[in-house]
BALOBA-1460 file (C-alpha; in Angstrom, 3 decimals):
// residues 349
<rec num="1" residu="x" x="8.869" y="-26.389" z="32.863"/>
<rec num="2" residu="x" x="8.971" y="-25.529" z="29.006"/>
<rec num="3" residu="x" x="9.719" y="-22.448" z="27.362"/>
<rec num="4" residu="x" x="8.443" y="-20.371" z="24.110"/>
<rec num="5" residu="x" x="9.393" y="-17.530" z="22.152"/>
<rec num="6" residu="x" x="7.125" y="-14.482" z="22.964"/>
<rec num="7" residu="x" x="6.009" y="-13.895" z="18.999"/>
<rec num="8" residu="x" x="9.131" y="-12.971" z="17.081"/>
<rec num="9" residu="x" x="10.714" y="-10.786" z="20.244"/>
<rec num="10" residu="x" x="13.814" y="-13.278" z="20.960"/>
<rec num="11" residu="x" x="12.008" y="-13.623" z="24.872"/>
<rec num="12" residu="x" x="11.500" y="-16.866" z="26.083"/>
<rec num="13" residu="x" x="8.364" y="-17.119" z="28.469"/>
<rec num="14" residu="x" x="7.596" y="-20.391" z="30.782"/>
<rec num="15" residu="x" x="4.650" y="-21.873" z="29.202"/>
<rec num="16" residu="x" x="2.749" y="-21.820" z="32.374"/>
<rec num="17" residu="x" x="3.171" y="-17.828" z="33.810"/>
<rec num="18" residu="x" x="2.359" y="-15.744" z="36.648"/>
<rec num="19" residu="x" x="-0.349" y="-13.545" z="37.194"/>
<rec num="20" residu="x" x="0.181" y="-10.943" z="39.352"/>
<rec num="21" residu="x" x="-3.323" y="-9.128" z="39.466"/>
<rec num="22" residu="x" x="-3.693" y="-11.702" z="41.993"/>
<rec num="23" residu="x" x="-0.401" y="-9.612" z="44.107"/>
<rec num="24" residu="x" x="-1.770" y="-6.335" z="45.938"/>
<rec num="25" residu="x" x="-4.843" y="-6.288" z="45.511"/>
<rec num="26" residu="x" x="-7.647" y="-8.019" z="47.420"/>
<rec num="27" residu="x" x="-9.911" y="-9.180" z="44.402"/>
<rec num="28" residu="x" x="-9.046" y="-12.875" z="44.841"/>
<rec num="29" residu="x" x="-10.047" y="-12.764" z="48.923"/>
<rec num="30" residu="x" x="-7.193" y="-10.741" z="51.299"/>
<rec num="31" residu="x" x="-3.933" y="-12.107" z="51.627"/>
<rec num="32" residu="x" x="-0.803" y="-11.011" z="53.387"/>
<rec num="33" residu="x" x="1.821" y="-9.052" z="51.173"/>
<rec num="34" residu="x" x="4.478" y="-11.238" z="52.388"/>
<rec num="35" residu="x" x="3.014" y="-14.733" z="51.265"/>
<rec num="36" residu="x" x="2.231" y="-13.021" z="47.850"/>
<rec num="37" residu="x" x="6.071" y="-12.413" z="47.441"/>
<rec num="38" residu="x" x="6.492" y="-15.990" z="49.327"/>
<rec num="39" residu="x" x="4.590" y="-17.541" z="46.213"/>
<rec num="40" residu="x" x="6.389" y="-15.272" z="43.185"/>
<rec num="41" residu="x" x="9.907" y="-16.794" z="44.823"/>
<rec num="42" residu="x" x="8.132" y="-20.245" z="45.191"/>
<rec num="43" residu="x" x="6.911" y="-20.431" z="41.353"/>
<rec num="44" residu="x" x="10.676" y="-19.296" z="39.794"/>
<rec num="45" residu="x" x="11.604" y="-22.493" z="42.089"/>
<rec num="46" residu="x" x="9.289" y="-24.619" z="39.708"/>
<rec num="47" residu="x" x="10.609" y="-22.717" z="36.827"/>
<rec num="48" residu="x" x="8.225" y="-19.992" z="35.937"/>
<rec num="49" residu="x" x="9.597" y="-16.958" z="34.895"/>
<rec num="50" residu="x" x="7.088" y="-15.021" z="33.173"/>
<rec num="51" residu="x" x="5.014" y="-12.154" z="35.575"/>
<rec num="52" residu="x" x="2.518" y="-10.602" z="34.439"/>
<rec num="53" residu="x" x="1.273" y="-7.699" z="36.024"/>
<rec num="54" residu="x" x="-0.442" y="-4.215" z="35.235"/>
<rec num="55" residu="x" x="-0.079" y="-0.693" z="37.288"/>
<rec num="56" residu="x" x="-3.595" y="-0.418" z="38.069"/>
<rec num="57" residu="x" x="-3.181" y="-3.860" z="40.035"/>
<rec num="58" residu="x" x="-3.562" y="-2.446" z="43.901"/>
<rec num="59" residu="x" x="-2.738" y="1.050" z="42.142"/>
<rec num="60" residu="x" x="0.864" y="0.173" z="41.189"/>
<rec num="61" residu="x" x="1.124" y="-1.931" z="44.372"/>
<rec num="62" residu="x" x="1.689" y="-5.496" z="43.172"/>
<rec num="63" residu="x" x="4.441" y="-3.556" z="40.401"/>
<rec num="64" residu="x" x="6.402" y="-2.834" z="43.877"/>
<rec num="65" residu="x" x="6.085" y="-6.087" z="45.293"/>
<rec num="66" residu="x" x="7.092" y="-7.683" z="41.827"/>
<rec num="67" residu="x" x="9.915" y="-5.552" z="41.719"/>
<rec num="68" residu="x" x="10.766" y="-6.623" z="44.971"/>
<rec num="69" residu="x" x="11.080" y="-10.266" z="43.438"/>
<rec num="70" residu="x" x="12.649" y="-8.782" z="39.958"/>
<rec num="71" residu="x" x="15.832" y="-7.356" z="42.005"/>
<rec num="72" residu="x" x="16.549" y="-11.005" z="43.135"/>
<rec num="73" residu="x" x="16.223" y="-12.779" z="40.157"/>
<rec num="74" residu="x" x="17.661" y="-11.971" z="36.853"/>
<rec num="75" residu="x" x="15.413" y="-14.594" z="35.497"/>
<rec num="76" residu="x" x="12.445" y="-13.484" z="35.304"/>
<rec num="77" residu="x" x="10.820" y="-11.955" z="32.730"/>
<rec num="78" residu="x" x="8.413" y="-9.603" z="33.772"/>
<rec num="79" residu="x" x="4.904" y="-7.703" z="31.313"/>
<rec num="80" residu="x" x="3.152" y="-4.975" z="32.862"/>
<rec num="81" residu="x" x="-0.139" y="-3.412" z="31.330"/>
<rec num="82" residu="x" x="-0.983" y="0.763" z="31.062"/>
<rec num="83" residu="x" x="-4.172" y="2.429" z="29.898"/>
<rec num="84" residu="x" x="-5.850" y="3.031" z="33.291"/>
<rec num="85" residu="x" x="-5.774" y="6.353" z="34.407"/>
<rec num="86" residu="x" x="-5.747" y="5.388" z="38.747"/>
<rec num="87" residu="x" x="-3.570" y="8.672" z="39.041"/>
<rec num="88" residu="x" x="-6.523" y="10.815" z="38.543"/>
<rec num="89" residu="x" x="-9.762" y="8.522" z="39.498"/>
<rec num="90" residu="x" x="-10.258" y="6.690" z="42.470"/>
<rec num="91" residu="x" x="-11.428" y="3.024" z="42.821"/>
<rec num="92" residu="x" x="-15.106" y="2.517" z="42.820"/>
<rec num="93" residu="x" x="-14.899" y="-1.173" z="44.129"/>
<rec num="94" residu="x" x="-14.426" y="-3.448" z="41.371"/>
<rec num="95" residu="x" x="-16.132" y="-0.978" z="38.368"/>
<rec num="96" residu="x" x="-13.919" y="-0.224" z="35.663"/>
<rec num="97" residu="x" x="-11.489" y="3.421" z="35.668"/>
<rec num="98" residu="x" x="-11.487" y="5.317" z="33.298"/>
<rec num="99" residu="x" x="-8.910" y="4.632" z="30.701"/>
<rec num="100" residu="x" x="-6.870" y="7.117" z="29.031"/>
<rec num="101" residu="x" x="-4.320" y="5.821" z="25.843"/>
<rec num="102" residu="x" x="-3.123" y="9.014" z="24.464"/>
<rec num="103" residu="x" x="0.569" y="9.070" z="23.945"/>
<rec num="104" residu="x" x="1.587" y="11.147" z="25.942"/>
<rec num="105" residu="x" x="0.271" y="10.248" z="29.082"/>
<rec num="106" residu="x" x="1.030" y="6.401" z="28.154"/>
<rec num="107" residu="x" x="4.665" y="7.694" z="28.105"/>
<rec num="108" residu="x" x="4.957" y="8.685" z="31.351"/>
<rec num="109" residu="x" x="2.931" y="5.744" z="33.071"/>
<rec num="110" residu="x" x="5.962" y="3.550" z="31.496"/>
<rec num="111" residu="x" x="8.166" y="5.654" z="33.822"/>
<rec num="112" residu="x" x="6.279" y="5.427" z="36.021"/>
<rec num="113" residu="x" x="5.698" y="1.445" z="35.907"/>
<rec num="114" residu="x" x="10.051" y="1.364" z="35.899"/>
<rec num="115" residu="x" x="10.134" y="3.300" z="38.532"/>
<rec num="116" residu="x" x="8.365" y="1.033" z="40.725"/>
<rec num="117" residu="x" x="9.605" y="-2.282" z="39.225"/>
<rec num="118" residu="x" x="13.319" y="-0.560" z="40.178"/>
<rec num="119" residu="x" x="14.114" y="-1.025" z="36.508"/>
<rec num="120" residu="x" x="14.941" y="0.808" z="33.342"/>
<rec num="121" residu="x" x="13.628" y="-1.977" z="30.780"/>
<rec num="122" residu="x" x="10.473" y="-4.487" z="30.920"/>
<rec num="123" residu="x" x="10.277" y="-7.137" z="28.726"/>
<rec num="124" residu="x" x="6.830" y="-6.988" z="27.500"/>
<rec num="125" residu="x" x="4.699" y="-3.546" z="28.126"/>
<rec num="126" residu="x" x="0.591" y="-4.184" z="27.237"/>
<rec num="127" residu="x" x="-1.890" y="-1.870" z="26.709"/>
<rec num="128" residu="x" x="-4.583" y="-2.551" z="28.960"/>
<rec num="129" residu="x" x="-7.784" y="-3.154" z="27.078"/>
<rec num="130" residu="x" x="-7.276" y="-0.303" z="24.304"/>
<rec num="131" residu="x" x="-10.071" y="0.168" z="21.862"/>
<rec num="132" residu="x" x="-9.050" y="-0.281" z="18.208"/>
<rec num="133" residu="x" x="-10.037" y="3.973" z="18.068"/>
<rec num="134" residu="x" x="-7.914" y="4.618" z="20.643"/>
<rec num="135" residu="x" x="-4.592" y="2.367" z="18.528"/>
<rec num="136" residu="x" x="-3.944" y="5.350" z="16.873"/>
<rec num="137" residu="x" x="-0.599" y="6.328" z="14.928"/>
<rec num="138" residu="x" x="0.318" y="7.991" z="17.642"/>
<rec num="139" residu="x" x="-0.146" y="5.703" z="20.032"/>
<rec num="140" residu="x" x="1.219" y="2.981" z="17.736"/>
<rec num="141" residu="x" x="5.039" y="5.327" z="17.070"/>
<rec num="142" residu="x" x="5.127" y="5.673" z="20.779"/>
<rec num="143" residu="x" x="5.376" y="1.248" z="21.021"/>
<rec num="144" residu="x" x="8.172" y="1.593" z="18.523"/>
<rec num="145" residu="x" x="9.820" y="4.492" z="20.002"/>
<rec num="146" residu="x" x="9.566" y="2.467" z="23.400"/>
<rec num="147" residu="x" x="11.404" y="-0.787" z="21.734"/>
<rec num="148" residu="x" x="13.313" y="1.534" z="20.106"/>
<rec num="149" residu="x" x="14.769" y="3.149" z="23.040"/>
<rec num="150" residu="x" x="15.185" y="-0.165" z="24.759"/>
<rec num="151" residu="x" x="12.561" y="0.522" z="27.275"/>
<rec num="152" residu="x" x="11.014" y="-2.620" z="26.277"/>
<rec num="153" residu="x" x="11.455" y="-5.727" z="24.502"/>
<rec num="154" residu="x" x="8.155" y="-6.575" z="23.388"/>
<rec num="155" residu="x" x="4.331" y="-5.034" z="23.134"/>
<rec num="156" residu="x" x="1.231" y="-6.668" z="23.033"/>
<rec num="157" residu="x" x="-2.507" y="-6.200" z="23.903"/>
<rec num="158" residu="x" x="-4.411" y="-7.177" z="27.287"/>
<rec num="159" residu="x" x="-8.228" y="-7.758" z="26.550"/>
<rec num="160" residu="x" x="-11.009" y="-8.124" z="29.501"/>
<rec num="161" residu="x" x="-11.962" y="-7.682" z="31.870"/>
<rec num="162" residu="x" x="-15.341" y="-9.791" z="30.162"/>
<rec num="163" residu="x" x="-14.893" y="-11.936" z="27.251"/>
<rec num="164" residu="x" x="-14.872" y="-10.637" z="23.533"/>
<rec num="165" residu="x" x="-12.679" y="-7.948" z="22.317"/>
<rec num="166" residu="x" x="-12.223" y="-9.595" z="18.828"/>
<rec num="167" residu="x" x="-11.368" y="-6.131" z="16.853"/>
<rec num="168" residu="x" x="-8.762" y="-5.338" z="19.067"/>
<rec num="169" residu="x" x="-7.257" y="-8.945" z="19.234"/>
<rec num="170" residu="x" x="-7.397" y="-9.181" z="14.934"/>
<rec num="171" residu="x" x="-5.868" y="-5.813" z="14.934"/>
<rec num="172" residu="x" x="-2.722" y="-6.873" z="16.657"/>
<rec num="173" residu="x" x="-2.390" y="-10.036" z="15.004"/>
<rec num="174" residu="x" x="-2.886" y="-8.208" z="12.104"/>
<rec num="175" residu="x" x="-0.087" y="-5.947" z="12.694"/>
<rec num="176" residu="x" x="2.009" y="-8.946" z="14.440"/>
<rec num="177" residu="x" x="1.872" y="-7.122" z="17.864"/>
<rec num="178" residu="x" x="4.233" y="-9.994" z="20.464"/>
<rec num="179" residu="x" x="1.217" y="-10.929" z="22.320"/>
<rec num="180" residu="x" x="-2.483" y="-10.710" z="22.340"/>
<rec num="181" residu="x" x="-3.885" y="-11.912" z="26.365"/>
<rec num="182" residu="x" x="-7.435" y="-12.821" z="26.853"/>
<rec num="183" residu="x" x="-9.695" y="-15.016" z="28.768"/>
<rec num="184" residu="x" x="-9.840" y="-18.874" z="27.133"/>
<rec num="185" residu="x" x="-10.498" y="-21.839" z="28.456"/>
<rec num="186" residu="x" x="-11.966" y="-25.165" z="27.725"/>
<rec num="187" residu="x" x="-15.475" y="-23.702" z="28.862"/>
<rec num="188" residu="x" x="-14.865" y="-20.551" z="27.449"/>
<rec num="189" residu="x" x="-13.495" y="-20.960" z="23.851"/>
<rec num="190" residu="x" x="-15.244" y="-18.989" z="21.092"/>
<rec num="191" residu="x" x="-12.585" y="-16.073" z="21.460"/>
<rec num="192" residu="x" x="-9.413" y="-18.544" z="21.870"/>
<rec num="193" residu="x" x="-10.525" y="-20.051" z="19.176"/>
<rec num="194" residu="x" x="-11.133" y="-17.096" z="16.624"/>
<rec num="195" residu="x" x="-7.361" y="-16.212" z="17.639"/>
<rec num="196" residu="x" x="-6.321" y="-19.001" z="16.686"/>
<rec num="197" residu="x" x="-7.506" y="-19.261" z="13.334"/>
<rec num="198" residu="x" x="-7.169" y="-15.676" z="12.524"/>
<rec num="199" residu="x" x="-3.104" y="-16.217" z="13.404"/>
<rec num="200" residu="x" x="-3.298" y="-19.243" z="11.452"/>
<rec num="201" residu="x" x="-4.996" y="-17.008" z="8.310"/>
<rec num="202" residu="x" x="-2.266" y="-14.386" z="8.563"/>
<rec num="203" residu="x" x="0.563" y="-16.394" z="9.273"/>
<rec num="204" residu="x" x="1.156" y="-14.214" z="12.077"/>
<rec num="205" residu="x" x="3.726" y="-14.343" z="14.385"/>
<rec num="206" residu="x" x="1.704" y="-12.832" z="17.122"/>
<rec num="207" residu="x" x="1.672" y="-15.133" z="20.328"/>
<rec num="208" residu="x" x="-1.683" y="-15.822" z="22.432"/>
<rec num="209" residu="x" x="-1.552" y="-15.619" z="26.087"/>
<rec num="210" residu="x" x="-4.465" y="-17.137" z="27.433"/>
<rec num="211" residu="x" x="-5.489" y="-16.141" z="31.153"/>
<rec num="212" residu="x" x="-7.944" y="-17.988" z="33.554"/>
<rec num="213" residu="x" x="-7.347" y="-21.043" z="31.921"/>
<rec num="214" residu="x" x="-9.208" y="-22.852" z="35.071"/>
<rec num="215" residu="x" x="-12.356" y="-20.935" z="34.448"/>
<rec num="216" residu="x" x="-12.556" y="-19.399" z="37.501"/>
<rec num="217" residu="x" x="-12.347" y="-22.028" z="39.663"/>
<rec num="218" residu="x" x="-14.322" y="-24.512" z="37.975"/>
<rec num="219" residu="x" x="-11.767" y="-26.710" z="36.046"/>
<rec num="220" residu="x" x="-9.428" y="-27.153" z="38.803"/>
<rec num="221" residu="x" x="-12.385" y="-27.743" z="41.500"/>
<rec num="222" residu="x" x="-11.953" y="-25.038" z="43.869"/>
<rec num="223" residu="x" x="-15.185" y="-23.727" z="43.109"/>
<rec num="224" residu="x" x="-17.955" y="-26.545" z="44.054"/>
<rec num="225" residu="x" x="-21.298" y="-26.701" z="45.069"/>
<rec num="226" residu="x" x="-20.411" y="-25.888" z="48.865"/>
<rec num="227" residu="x" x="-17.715" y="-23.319" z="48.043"/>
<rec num="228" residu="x" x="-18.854" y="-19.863" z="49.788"/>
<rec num="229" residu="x" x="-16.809" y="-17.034" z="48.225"/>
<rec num="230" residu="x" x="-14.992" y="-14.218" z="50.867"/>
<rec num="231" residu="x" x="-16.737" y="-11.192" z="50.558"/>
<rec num="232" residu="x" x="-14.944" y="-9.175" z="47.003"/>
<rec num="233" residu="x" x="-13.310" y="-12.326" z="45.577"/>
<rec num="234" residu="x" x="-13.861" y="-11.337" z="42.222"/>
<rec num="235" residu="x" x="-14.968" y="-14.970" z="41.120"/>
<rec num="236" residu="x" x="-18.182" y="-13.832" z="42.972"/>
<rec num="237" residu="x" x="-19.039" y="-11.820" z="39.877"/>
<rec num="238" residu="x" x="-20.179" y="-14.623" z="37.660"/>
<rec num="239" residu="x" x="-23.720" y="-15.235" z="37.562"/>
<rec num="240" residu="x" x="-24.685" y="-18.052" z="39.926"/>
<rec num="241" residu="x" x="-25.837" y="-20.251" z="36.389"/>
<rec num="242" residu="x" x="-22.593" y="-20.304" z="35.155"/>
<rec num="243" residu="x" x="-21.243" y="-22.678" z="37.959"/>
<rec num="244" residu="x" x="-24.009" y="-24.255" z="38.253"/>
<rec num="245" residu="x" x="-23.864" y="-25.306" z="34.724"/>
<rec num="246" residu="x" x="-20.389" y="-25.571" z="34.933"/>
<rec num="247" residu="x" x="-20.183" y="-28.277" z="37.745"/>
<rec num="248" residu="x" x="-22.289" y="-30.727" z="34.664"/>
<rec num="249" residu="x" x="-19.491" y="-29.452" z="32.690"/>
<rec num="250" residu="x" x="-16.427" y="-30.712" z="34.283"/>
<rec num="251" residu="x" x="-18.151" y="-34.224" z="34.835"/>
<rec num="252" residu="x" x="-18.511" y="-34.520" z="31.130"/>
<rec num="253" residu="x" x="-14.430" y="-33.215" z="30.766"/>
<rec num="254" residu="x" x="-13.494" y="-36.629" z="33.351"/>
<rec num="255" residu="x" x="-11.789" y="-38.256" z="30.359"/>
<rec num="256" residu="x" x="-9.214" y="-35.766" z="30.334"/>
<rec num="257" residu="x" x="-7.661" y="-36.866" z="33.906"/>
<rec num="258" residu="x" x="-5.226" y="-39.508" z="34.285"/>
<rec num="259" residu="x" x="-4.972" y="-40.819" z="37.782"/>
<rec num="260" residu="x" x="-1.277" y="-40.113" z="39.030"/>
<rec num="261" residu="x" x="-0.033" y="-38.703" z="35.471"/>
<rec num="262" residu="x" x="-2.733" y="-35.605" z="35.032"/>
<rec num="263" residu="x" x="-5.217" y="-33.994" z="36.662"/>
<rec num="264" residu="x" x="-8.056" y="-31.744" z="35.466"/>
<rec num="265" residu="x" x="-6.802" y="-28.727" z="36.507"/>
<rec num="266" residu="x" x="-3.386" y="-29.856" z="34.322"/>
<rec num="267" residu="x" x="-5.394" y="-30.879" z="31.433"/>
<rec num="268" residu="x" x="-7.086" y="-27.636" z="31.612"/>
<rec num="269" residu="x" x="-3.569" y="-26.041" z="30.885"/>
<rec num="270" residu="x" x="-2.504" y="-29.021" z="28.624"/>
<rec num="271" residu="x" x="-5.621" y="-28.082" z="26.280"/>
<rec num="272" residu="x" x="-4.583" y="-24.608" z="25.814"/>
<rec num="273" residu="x" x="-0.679" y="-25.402" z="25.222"/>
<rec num="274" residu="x" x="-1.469" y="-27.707" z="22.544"/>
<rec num="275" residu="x" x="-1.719" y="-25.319" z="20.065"/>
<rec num="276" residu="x" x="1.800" y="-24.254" z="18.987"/>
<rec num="277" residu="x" x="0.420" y="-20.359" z="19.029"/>
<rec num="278" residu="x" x="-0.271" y="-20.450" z="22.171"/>
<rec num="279" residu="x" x="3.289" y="-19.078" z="24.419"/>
<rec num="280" residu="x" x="2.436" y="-19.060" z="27.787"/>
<rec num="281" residu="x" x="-1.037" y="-19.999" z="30.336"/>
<rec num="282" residu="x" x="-1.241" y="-17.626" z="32.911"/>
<rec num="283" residu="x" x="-3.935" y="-19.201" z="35.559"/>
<rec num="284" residu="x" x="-4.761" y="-17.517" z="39.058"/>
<rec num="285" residu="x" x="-2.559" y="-18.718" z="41.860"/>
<rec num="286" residu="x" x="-3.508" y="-18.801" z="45.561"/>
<rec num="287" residu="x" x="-1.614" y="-21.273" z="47.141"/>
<rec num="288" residu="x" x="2.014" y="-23.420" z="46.866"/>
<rec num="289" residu="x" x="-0.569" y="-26.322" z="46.238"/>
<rec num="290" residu="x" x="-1.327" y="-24.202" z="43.115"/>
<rec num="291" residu="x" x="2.053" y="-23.069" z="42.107"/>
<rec num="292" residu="x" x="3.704" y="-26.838" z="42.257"/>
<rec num="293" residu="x" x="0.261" y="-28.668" z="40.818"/>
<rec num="294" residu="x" x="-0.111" y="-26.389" z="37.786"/>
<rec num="295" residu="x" x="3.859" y="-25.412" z="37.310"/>
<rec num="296" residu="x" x="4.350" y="-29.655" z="36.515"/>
<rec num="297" residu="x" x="1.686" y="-29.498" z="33.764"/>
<rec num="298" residu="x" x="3.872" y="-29.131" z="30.736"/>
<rec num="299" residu="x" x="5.742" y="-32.356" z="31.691"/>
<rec num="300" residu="x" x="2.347" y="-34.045" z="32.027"/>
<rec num="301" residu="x" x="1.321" y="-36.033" z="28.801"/>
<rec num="302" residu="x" x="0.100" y="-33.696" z="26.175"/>
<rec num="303" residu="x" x="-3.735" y="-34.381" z="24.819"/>
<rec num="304" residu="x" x="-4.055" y="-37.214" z="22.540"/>
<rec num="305" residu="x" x="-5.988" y="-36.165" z="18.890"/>
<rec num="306" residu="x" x="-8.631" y="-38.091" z="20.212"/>
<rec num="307" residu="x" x="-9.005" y="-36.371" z="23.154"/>
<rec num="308" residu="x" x="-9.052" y="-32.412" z="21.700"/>
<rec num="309" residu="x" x="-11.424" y="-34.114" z="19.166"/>
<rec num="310" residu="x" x="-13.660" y="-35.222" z="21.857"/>
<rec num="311" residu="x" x="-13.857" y="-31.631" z="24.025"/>
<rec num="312" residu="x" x="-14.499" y="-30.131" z="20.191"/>
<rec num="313" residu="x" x="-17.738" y="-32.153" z="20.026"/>
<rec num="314" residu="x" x="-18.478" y="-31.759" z="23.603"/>
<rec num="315" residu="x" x="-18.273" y="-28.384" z="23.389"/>
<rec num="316" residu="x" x="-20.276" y="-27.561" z="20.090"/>
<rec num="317" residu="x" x="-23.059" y="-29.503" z="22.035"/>
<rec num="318" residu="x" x="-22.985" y="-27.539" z="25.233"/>
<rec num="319" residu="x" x="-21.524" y="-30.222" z="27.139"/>
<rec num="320" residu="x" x="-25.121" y="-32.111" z="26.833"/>
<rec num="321" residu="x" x="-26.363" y="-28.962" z="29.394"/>
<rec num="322" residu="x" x="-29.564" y="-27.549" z="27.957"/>
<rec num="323" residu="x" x="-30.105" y="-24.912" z="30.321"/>
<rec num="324" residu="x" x="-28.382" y="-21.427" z="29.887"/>
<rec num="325" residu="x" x="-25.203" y="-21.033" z="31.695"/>
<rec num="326" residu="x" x="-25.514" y="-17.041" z="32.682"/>
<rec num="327" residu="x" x="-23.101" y="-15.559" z="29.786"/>
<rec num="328" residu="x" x="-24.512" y="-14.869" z="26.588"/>
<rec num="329" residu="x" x="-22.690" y="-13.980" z="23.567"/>
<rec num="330" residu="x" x="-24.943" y="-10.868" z="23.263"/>
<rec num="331" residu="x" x="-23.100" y="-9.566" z="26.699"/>
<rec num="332" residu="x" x="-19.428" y="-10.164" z="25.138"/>
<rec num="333" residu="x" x="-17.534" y="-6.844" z="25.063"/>
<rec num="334" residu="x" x="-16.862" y="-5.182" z="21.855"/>
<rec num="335" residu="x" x="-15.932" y="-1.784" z="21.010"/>
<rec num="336" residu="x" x="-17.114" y="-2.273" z="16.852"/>
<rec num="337" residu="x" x="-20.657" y="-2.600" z="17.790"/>
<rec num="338" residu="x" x="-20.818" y="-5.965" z="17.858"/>
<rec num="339" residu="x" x="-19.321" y="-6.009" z="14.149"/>
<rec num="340" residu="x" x="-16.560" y="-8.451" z="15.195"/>
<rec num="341" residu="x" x="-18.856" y="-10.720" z="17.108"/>
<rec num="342" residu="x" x="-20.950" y="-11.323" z="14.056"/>
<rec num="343" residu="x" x="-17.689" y="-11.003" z="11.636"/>
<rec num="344" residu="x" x="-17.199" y="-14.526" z="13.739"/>
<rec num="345" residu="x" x="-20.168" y="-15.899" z="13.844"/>
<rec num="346" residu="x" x="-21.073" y="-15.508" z="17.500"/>
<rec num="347" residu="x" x="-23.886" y="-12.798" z="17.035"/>
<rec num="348" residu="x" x="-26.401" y="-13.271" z="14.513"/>
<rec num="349" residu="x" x="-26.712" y="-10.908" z="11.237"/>
C-alpha cells in the first residue's frame, strides 16, 4: 500500500480506501454485520486505512460498526458524510431523504456522528451532496469552527448519488476544500476529468476521491452477462444498456491487463491513481477476494503513457460501441440548471 496527503490537511490516506456505505446497510445484497467488521479488520491487514462512511449509511448503523473497528486501531483514518436529515424522515427504499444543511442542525449531526464512532475527532467530515445554495457563509464558518475546535481535521464535499455535480465540485476546489468525492471511472470519465483540469487551472490543493472506480461491477467482472442481481443490490439500478454496452467495453480495455502482474480490476484503480490529484480510490468491497486483489494495486506497475493515451482515444470514440449505453449526459445531476454541464462542454448551448 501507498499513501497521500489528503489536500493540504497533514492526513495521510491509503491510496486505495474503504467504503463503508457498503457496512449496514443492505444496498449491495444482505450480509452479516459480523463479516462486514471481519472485512474492515481484514483491509487495515493489507494496509488500508482510510474509511469512508456517512450517517445516513443503515441510519448511523455502519458509523457504529466502524467505530467498533476505530477503537481497535489507532490507524485508521476515518471520513463520515452529514446533510441527510434520517432523524426526521423515514427510508423510502432506495429514494433519496430529504437533506437539510443549515448550520445548526449540521452541528449537532457531527455530535451525533462522534457519538457513535465513540470519538471526539474525525479526520475528514463531508457534506453529503450539498447544493452550491445551500454552501452558505454560515454553513461554510461552521467547517472552520469545526477544524477550529479540533472536531475535525479536514472537510470536503461528497457528490452522487448519479453522476454530475460540477458546481458543487468547482466550488470546493475553488475554495481548496481537502477533498471533493465523486463517481469516476474509466467508463465514466467526463466529471473526473473536469476535476482534474479545473484543480490543475487553480492550482488547487484540493484532493479528488474517486468512488466506484470498477463501474459497478463491470471493470472488475463481477457483473457479466449471466450475473442475476439479489433483489435491492443497488447495482440493479443501472439501466440494463449500460452493461450491456459495457461488457463491449471492457473487451476493448484487454490491453490494460498483464497476466500475473495486473489485472483489470487493478488497472481500473491504476488509471485513476495516475494522476498525482487524485489521493485515494475508494471501490465497493464484498469479499476478502476483493479486499487482497484491489488493496495490491498500487504495487502493481503503474500505466505506461502509451497506455492512458490509448483509453483517451478509446474513450472519445465510445469504445467503437455505437449504440447508446442507458446514461445520457442530459440525466447528469446538477443543481445550476445544467449551467455547469454546458460550462464543460457536456450539454449543448
Amino acid at each position: 500500500m501507498r499513501y497521500r496527503e489528503l489536500g493540504d490537511s497533514g492526513i495521510e490516506v491509503s491510496e486505495v480506501g474503504f467504503g463503508a456505505w457498503t457496512v449496514g446497510t443492505d444496498w449491495w445484497g444482505d450480509r452479516d454485520e459480523s463479516d462486514a467488521v471481519e472485512m474492515m479488520e481484514y483491509a487495515i491487514e493489507q494496509g488500508i486505512t482510510y474509511f469512508d462512511t456517512g450517517d445516513v449509511y443503515g441510519h448511523g448503523r455502519s458509523e457504529e460498526l466502524v467505530g467498533e473497528v476505530l477503537a481497535e486501531h489507532d490507524e485508521m483514518v476515518v471520513a463520515t458524510k452529514v446533510g441527510y436529515d434520517f432523524y426526521n424522515n423515514p427510508q423510502a427504499g432506495h429514494g433519496e431523504l430529504p437533506k437539510e444543511m443549515d448550520a445548526d442542525y449540521l452541528r449537532d449531526a457531527v455530535e451525533r456522528s462522534l457519538e457513535r464512532l465513540g470519538t471526539d475527532y474525525v479526520d475528514y467530515l463531508q457534506l453529503h451532496n450539498a447544493n452550491v445554495e445551500e454552501l452558505t457563509p454560515d454553513v461554510l464558518e461552521l467547517l472552520d469552527e469545526l477544524r477550529e475546535e479540533g472536531a475535525v481535521g479536514a472537510i470536503g464535499l461528497a457528490l452522487g448519488p448519479s453522476i454530475g455535480w460540477l458546481a458543487e465540485g468547482e466550488f470546493a476546489i475553488e475554495r481548496e476544500f481537502d477533498g471533493v468525492q465523486y463517481v469516476g471511472n474509466l467508463l465514466e470519465q467526463d466529471v473526473h476529468q473536469h476535476f482534474l483540469e479545473h484543480v490543475r487551472e487553480h492550482d488547487s490543493a484540493t484532493s479528488l476521491i474517486p468512488r466506484v472506480p470498477h463501474s459497478s461491477g463491470l471493470l472488475n467482472e463481477q457483473v457479466t452477462p449471466e450475473t442475476e442481481l439479489e433483489a435491492g443490490d443497488h447495482r440493479g439500478f443501472r439501466p440494463d444498456e449500460w452493461y450491456e454496452t459495457g461488457w463491449e467495453k471492457v473487451e476493448a480495455l484487454r490491453f490494460l491487463e498483464r497476466d500475473g502482474e495486473r489485472t483489470m480490476g487493478q488497472a481500473a484503480i491504476q488509471w485513476l491513481l495516475s494522476s498525482d490529484e487524485v489521493a485515494s480510490v475508494t471501490p465497493t468491497f464484498r469479499s476478502k477476494a476483493d479486499i487482497e486483489e484491489w488493496s495490491a494495486a498500487p504495487e502493481t506497475p503503474r500505466l505506461s503513457e502509451d497506455e492512458r493515451a490509448r483509453v483517451a482515444d478509446l474513450y472519445a470514440e465510445n469504445f467503437g460501441v455505437e449504440r447508446f449505453d442507458g446514461m445520457a449526459h442530459e440525466d447528469y445531476r446538477t443543481s445550476v440548471d445544467g449551467d455547469d454541464l454546458r460550462d464543460a462542454g457536456l450539454l449543448a448551448d
